[in-house]
Biopython code that builds the backbone (N, CA, C, O; Angstrom):
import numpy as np
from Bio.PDB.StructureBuilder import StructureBuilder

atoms = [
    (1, "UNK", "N", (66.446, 146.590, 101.879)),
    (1, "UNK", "CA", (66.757, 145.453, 101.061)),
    (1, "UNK", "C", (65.773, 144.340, 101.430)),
    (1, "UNK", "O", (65.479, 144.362, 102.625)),
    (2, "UNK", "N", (65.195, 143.386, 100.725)),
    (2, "UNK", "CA", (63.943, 142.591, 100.906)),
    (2, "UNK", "C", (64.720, 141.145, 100.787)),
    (2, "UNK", "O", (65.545, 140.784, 99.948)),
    (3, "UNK", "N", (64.234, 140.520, 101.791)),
    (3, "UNK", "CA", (64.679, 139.385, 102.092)),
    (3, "UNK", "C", (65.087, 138.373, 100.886)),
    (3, "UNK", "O", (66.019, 137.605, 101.122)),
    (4, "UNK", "N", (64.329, 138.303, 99.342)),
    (4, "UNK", "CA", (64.519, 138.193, 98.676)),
    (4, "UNK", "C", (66.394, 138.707, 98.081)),
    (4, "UNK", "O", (67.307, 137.886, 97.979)),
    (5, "UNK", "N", (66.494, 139.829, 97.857)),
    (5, "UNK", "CA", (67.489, 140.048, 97.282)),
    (5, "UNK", "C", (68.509, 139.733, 98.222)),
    (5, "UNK", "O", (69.542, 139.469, 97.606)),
    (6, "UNK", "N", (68.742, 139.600, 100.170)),
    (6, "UNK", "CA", (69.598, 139.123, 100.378)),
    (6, "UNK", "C", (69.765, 137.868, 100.161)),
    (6, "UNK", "O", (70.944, 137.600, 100.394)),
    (7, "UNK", "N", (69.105, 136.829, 99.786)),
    (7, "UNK", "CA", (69.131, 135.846, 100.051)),
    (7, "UNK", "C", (69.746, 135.655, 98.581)),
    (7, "UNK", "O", (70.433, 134.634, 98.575)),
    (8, "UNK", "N", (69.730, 136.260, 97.402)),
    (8, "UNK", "CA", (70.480, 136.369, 96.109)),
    (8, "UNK", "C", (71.666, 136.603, 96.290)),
    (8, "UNK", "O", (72.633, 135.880, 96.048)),
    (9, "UNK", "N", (71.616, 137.920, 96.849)),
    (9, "UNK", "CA", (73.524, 137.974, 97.375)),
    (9, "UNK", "C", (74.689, 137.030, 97.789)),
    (9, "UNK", "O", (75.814, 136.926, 97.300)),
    (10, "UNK", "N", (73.916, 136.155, 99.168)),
    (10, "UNK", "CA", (74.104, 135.390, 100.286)),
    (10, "UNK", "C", (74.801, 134.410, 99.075)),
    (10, "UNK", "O", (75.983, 134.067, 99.070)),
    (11, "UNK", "N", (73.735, 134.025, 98.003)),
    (11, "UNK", "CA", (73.697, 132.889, 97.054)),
    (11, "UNK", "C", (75.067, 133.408, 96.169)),
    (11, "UNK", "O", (75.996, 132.650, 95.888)),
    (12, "UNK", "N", (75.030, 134.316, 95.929)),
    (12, "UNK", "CA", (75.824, 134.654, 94.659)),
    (12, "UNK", "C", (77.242, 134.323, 95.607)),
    (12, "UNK", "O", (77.886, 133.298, 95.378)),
    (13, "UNK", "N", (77.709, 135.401, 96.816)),
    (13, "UNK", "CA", (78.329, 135.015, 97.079)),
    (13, "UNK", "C", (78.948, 133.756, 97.674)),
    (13, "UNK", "O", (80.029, 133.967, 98.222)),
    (14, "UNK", "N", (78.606, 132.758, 97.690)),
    (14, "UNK", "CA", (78.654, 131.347, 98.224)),
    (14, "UNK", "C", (78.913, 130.849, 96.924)),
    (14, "UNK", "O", (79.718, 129.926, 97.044)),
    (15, "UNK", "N", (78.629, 131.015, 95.814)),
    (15, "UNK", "CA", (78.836, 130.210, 94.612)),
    (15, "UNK", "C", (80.518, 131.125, 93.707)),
    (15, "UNK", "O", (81.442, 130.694, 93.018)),
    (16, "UNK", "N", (80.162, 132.383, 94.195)),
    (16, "UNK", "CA", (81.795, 132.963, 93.725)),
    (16, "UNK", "C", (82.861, 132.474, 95.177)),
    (16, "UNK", "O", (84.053, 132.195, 95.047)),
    (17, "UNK", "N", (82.373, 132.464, 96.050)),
    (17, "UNK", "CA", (84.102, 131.939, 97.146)),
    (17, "UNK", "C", (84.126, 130.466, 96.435)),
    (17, "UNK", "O", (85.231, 130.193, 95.967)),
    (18, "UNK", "N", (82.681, 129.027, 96.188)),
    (18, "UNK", "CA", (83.051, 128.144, 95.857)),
    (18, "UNK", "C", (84.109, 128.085, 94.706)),
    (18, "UNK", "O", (85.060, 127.304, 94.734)),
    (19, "UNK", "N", (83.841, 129.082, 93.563)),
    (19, "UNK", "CA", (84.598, 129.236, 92.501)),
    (19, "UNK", "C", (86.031, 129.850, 92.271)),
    (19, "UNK", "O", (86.570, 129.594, 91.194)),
    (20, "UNK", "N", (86.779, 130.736, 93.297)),
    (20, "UNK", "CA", (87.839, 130.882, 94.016)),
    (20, "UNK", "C", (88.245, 129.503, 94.392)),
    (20, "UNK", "O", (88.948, 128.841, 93.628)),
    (21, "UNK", "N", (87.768, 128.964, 95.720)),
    (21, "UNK", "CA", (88.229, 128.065, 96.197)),
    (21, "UNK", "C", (88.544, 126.796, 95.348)),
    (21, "UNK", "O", (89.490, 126.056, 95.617)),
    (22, "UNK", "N", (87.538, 126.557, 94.123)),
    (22, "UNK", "CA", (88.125, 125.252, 93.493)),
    (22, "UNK", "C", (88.971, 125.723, 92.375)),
    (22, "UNK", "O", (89.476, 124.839, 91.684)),
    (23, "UNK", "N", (89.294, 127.338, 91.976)),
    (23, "UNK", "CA", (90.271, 127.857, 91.251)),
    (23, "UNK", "C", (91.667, 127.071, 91.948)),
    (23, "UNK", "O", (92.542, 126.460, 91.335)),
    (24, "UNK", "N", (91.558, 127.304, 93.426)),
    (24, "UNK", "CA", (93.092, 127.369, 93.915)),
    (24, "UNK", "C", (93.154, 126.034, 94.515)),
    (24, "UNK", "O", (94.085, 125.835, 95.295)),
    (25, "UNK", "N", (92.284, 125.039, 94.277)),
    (25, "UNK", "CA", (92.788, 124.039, 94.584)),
    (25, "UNK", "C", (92.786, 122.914, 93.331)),
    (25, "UNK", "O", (93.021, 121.719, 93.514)),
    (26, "UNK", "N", (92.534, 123.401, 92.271)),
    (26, "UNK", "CA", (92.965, 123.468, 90.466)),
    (26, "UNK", "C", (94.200, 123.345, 90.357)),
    (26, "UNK", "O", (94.834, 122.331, 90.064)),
    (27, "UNK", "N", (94.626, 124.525, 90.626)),
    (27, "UNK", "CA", (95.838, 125.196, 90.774)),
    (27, "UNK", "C", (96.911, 124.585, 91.206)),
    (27, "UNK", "O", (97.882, 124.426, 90.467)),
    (28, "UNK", "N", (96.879, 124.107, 92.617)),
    (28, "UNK", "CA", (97.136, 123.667, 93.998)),
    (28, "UNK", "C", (97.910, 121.796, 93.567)),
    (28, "UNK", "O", (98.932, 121.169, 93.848)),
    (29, "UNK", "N", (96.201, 121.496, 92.475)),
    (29, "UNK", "CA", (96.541, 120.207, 92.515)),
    (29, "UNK", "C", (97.558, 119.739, 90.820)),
    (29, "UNK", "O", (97.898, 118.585, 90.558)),
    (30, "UNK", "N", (97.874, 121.053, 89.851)),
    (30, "UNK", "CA", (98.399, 120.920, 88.931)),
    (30, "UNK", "C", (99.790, 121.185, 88.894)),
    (30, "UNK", "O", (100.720, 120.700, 88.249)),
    (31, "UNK", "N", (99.658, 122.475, 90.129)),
    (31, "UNK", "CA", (101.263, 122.245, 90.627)),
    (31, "UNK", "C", (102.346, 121.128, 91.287)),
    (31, "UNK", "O", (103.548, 120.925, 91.111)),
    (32, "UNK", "N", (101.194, 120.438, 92.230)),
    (32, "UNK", "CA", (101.906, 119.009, 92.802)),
    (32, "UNK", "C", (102.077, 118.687, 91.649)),
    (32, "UNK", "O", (103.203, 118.989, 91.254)),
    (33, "UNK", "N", (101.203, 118.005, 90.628)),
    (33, "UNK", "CA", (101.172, 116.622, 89.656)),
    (33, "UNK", "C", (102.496, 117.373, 88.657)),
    (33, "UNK", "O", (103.395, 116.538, 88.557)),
    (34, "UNK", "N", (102.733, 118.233, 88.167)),
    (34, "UNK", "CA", (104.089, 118.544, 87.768)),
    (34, "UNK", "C", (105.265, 118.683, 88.221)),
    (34, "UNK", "O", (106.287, 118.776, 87.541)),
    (35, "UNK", "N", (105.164, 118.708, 89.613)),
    (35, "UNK", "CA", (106.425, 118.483, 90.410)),
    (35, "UNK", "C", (106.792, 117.488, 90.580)),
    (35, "UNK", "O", (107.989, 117.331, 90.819)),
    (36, "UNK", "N", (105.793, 116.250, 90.522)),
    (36, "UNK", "CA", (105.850, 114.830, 90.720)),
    (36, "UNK", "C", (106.843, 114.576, 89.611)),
    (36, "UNK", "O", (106.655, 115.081, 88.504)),
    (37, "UNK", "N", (108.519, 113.360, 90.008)),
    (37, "UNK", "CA", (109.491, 113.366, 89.151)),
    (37, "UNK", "C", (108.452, 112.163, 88.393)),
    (37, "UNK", "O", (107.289, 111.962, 88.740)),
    (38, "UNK", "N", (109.230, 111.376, 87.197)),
    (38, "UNK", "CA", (108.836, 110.256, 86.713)),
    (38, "UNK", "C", (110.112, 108.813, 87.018)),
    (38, "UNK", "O", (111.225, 108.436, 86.650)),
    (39, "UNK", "N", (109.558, 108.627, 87.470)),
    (39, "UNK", "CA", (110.933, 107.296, 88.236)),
    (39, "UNK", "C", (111.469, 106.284, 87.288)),
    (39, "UNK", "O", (111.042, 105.139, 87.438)),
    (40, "UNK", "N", (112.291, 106.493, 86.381)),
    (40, "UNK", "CA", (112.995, 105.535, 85.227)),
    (40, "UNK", "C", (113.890, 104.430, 85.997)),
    (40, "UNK", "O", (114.833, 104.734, 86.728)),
    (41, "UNK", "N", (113.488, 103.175, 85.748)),
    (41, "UNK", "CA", (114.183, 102.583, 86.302)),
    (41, "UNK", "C", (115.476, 102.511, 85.753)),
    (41, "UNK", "O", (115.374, 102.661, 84.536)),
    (42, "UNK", "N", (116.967, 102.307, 86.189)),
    (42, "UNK", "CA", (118.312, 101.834, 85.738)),
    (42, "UNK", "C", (118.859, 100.593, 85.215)),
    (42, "UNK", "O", (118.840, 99.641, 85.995)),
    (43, "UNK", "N", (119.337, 100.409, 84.066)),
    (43, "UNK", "CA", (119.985, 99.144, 83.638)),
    (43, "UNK", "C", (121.451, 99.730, 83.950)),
    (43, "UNK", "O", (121.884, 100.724, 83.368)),
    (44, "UNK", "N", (122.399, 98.794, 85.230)),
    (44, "UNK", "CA", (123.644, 98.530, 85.574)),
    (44, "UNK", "C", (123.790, 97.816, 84.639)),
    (44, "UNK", "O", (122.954, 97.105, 84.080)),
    (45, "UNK", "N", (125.882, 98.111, 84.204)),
    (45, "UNK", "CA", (126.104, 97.328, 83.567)),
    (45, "UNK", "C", (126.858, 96.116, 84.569)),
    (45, "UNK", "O", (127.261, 96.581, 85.635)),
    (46, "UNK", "N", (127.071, 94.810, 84.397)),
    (46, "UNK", "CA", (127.243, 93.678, 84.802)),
    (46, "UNK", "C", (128.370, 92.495, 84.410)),
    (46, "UNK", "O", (128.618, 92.011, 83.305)),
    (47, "UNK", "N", (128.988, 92.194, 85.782)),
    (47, "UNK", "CA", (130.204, 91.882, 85.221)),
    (47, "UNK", "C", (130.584, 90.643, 86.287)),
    (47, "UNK", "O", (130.901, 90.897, 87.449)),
    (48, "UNK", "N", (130.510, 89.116, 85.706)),
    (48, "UNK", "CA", (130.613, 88.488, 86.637)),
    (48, "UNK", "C", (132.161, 88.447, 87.229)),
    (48, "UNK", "O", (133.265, 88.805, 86.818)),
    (49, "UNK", "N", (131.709, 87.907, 88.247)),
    (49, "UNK", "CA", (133.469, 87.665, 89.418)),
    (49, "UNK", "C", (132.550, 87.656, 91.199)),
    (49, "UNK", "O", (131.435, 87.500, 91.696)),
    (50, "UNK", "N", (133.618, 87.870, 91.470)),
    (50, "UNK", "CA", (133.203, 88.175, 93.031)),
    (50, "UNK", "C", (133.775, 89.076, 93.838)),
    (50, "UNK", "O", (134.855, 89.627, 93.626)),
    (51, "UNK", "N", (133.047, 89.245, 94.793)),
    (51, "UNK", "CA", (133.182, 91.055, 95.316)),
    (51, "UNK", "C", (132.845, 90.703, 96.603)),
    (51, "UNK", "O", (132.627, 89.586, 97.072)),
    (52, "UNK", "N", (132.825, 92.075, 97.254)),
    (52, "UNK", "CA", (132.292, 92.146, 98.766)),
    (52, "UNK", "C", (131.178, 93.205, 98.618)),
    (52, "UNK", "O", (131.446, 94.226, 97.984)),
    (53, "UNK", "N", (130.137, 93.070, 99.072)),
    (53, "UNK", "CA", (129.133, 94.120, 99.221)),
    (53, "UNK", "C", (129.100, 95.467, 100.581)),
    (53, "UNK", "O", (128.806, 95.260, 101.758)),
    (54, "UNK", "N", (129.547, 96.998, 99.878)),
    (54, "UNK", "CA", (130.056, 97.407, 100.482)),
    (54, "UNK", "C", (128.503, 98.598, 100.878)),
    (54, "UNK", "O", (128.189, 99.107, 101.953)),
    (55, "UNK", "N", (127.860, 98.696, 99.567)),
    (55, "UNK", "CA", (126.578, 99.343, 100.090)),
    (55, "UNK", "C", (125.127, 98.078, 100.233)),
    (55, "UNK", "O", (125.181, 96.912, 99.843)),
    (56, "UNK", "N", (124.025, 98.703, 100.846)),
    (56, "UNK", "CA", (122.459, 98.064, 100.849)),
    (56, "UNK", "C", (121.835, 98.726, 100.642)),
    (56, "UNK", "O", (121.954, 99.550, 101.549)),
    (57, "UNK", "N", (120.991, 99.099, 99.883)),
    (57, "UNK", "CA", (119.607, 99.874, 100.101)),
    (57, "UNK", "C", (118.197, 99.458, 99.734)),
    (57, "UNK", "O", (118.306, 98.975, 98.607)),
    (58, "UNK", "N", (117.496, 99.425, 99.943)),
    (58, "UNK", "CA", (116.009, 98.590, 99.876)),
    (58, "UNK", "C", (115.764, 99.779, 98.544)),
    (58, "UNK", "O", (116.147, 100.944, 98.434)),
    (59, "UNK", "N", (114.944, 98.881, 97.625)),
    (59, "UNK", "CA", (114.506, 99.268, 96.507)),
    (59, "UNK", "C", (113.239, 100.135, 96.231)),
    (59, "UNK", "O", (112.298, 99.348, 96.122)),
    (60, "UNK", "N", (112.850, 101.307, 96.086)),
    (60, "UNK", "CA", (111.681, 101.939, 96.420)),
    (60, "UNK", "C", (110.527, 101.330, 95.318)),
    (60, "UNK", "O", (110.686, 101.664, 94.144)),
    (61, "UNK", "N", (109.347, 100.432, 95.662)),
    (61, "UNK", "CA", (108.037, 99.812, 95.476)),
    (61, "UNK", "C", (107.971, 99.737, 94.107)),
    (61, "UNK", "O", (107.956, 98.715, 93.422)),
    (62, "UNK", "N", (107.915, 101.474, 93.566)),
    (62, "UNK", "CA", (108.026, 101.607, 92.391)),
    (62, "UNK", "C", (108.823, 100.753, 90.868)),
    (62, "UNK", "O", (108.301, 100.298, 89.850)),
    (63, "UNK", "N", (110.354, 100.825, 91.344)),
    (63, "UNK", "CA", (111.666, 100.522, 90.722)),
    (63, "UNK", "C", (111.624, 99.474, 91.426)),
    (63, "UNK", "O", (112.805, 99.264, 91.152)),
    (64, "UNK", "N", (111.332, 98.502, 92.168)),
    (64, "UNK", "CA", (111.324, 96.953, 92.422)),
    (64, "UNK", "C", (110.608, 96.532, 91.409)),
    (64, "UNK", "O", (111.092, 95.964, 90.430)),
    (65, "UNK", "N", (109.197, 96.821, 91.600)),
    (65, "UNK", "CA", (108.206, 95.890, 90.619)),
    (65, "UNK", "C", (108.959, 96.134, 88.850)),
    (65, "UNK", "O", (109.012, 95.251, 87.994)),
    (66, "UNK", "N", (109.454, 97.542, 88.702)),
    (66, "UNK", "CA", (109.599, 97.547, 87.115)),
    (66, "UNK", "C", (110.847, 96.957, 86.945)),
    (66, "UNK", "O", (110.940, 96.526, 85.796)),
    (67, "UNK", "N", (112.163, 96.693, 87.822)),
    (67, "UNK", "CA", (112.665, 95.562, 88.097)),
    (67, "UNK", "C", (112.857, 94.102, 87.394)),
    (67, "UNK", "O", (113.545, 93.522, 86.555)),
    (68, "UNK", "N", (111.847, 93.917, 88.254)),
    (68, "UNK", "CA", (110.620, 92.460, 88.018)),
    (68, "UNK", "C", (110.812, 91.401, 89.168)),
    (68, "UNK", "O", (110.511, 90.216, 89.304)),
    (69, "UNK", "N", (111.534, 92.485, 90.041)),
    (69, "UNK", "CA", (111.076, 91.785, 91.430)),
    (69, "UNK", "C", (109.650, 90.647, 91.804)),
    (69, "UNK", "O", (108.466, 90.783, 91.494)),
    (70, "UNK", "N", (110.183, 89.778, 92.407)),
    (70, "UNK", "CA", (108.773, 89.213, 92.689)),
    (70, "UNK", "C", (107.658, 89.213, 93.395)),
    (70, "UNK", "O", (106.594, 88.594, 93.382)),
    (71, "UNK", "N", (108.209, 90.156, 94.089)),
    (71, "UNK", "CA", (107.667, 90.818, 95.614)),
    (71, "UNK", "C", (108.074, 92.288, 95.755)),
    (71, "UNK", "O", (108.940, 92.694, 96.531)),
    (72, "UNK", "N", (107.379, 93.010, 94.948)),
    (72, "UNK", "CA", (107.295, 95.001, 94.812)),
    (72, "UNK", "C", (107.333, 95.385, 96.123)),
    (72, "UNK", "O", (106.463, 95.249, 96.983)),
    (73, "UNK", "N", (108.415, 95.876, 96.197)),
    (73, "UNK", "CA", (108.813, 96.647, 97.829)),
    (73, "UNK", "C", (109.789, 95.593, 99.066)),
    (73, "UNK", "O", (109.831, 95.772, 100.284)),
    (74, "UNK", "N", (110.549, 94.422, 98.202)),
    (74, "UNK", "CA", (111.514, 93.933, 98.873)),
    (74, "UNK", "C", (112.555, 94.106, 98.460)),
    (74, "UNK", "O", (113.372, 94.104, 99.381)),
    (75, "UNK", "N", (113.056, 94.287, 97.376)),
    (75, "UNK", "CA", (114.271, 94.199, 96.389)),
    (75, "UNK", "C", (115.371, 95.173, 97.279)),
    (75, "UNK", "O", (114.973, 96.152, 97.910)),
    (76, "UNK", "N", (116.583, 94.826, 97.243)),
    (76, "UNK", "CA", (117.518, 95.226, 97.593)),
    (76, "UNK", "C", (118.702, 96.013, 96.814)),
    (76, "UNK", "O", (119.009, 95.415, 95.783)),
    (77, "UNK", "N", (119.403, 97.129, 97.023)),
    (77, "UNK", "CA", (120.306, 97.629, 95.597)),
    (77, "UNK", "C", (121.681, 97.497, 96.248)),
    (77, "UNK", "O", (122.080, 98.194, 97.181)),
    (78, "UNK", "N", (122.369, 96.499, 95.632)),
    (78, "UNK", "CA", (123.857, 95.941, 96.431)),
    (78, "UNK", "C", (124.718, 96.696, 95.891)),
    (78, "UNK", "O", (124.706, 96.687, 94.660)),
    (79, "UNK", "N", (125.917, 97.744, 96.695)),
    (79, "UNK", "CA", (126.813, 98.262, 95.729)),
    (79, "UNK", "C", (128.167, 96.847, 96.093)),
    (79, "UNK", "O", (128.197, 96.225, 97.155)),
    (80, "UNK", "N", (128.928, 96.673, 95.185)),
    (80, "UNK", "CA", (129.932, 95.780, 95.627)),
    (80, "UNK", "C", (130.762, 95.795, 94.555)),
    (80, "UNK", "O", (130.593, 95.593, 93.353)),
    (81, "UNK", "N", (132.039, 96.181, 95.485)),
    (81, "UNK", "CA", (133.392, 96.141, 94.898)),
    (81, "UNK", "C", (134.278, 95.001, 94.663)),
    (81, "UNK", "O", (135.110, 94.515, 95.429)),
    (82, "UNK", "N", (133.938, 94.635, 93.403)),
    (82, "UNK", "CA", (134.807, 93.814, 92.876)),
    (82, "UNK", "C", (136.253, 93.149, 93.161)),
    (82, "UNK", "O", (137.093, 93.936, 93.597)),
    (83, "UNK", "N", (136.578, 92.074, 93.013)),
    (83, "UNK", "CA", (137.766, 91.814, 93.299)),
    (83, "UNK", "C", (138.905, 92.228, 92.708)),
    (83, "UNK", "O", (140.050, 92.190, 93.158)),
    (84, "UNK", "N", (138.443, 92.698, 91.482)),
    (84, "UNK", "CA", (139.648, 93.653, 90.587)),
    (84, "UNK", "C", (139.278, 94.437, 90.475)),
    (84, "UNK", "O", (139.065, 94.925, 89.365)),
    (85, "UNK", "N", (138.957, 95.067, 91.737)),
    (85, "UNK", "CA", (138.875, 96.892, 92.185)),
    (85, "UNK", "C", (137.719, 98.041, 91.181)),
    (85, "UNK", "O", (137.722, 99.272, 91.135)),
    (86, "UNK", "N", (136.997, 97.237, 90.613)),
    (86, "UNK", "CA", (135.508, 97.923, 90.152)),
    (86, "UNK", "C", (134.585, 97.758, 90.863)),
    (86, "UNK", "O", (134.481, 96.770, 91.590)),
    (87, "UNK", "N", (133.652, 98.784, 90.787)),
    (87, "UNK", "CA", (132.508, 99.037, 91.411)),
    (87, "UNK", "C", (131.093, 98.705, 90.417)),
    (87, "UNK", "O", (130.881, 99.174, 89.299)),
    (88, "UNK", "N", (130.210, 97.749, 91.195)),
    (88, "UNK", "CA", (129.262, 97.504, 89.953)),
    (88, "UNK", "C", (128.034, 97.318, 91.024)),
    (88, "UNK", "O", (128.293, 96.842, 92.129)),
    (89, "UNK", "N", (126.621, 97.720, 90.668)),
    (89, "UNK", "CA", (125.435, 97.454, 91.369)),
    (89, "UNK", "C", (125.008, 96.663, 90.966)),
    (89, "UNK", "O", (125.309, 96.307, 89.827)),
    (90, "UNK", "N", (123.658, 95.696, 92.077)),
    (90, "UNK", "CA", (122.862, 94.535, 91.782)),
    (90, "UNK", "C", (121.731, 94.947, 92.518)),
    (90, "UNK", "O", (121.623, 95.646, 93.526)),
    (91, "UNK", "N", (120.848, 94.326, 91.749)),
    (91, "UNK", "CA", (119.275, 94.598, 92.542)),
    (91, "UNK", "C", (119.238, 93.161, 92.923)),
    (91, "UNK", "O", (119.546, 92.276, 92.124)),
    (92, "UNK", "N", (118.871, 92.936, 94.112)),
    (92, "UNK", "CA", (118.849, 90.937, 94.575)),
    (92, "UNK", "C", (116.921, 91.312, 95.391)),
    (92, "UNK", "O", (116.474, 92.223, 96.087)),
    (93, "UNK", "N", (116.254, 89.891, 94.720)),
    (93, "UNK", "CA", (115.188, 90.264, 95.766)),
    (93, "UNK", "C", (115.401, 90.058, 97.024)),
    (93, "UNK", "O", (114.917, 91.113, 97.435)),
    (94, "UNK", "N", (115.736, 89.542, 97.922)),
    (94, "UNK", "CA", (115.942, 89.765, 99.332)),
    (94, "UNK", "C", (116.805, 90.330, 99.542)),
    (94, "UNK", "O", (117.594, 90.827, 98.738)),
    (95, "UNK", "N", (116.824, 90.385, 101.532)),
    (95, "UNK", "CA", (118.442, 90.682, 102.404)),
    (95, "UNK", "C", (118.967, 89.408, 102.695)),
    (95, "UNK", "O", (118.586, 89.101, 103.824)),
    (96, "UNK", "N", (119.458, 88.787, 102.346)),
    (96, "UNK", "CA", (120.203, 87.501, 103.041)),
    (96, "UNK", "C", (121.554, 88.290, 102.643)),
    (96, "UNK", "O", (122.649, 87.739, 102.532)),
    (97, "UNK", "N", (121.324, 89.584, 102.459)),
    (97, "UNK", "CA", (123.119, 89.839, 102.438)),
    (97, "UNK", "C", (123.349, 91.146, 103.442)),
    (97, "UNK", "O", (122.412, 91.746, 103.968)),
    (98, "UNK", "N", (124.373, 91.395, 103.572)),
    (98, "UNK", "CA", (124.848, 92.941, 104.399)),
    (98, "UNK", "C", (126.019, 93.302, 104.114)),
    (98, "UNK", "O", (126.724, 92.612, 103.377)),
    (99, "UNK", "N", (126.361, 94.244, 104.551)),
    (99, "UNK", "CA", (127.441, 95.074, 104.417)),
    (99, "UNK", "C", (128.449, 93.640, 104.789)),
    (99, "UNK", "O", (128.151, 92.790, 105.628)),
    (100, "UNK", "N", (129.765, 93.642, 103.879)),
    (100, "UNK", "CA", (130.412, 92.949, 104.013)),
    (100, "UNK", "C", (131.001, 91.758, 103.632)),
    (100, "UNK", "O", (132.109, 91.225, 103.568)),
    (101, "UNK", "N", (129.222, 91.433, 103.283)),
    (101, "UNK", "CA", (129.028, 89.783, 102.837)),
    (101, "UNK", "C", (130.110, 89.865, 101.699)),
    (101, "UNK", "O", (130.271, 91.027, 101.325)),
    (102, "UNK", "N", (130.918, 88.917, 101.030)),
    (102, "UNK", "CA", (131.426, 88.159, 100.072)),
    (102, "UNK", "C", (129.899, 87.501, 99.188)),
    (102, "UNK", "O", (129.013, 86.766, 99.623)),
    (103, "UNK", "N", (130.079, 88.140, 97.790)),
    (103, "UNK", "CA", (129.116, 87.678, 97.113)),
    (103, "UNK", "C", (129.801, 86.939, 95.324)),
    (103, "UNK", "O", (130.747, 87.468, 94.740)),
    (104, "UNK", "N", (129.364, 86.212, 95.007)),
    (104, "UNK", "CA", (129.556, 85.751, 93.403)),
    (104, "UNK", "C", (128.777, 85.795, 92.680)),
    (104, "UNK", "O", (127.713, 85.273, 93.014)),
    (105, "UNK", "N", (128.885, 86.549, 91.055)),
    (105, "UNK", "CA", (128.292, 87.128, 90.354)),
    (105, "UNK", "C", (128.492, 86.328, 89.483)),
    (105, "UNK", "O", (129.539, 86.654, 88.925)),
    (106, "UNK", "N", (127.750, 84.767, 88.698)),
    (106, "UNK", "CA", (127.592, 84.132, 87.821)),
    (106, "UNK", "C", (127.313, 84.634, 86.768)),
    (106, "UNK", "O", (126.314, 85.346, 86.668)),
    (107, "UNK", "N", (128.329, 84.323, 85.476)),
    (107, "UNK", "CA", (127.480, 84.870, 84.502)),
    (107, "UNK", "C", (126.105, 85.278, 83.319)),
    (107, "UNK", "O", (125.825, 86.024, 82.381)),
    (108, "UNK", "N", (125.333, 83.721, 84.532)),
    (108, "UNK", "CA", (123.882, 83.883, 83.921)),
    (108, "UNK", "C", (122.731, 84.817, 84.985)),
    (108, "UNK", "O", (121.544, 84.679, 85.279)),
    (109, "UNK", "N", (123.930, 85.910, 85.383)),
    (109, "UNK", "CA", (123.191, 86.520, 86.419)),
    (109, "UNK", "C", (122.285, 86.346, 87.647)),
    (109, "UNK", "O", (121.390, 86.999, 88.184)),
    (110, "UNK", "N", (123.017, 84.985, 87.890)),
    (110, "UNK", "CA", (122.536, 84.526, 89.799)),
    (110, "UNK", "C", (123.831, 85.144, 90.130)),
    (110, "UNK", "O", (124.771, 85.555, 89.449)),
    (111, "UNK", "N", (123.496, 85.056, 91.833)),
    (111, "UNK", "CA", (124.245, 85.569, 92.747)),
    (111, "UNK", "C", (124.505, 84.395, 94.149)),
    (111, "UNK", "O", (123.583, 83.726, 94.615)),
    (112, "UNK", "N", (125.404, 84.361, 94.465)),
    (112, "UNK", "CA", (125.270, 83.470, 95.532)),
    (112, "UNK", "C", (126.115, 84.027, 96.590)),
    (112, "UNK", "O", (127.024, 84.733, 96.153)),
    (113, "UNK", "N", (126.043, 83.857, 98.341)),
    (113, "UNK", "CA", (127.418, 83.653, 99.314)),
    (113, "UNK", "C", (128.345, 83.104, 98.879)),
    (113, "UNK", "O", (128.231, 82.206, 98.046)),
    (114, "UNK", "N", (129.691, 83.594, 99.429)),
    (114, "UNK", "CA", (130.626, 82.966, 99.145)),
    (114, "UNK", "C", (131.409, 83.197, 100.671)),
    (114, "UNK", "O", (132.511, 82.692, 100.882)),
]
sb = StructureBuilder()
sb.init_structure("model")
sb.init_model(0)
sb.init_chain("A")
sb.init_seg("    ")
for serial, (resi, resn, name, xyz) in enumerate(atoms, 1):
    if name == "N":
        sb.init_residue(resn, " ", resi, " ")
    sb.init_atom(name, np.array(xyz, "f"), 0.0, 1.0, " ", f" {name:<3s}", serial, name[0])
structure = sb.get_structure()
């Protein structure tokens, strides 16, 4: 075999593993991007009175900003049970609250301590 034709081989094969290899990472990268969910944010329905806040959870970056948080990746998701025994959620941009707090639900949708 003459140095020539290995060096064709050498070539050929280096350009078919490249073509495998970016097959399966084609592949690789079309399977993530369809597994990826699409994150809809939630409209709670809303009901003024006052409650105690019995859950917290920080708002994931995403669903803050579409929100309209003012600060994407602070927002808070308050669960709080009502004083006439319903359960209703609030997104608040900060923590100035915790488990426990006594909160009031105005009906122009502020929130305050109570």
């Amino acid at each position: 075999m003459t140095p020539t034709v290995r060096v064709n081989l050498a070539l050929a094969a280096a350009f078919t593993s490249l073509a495998v290899l970016g097959a399966c990472m084609t592949t690789t990268e079309t399977a993530r991007t369809a597994s990826t969910p699409n994150i809809i944010p939630q409209t709670f329905p809303y009901t003024p009175g006052s409650g105690t806040v019995q859950t917290m959870g920080r708002i994931p970056p995403d669903l803050s900003a579409a929100a309209g948080s003012s600060a994407p990746g602070t927002g808070y998701r308050l669960g709080i049970r009502m004083d006439n025994g319903s359960f209703q959620y609030v997104d608040v941009d900060g923590g100035e609250f915790s488990v426990g707090t006594r909160i009031e639900l105005a009906p122009d949708r502020t929130y305050k301590r109570i």
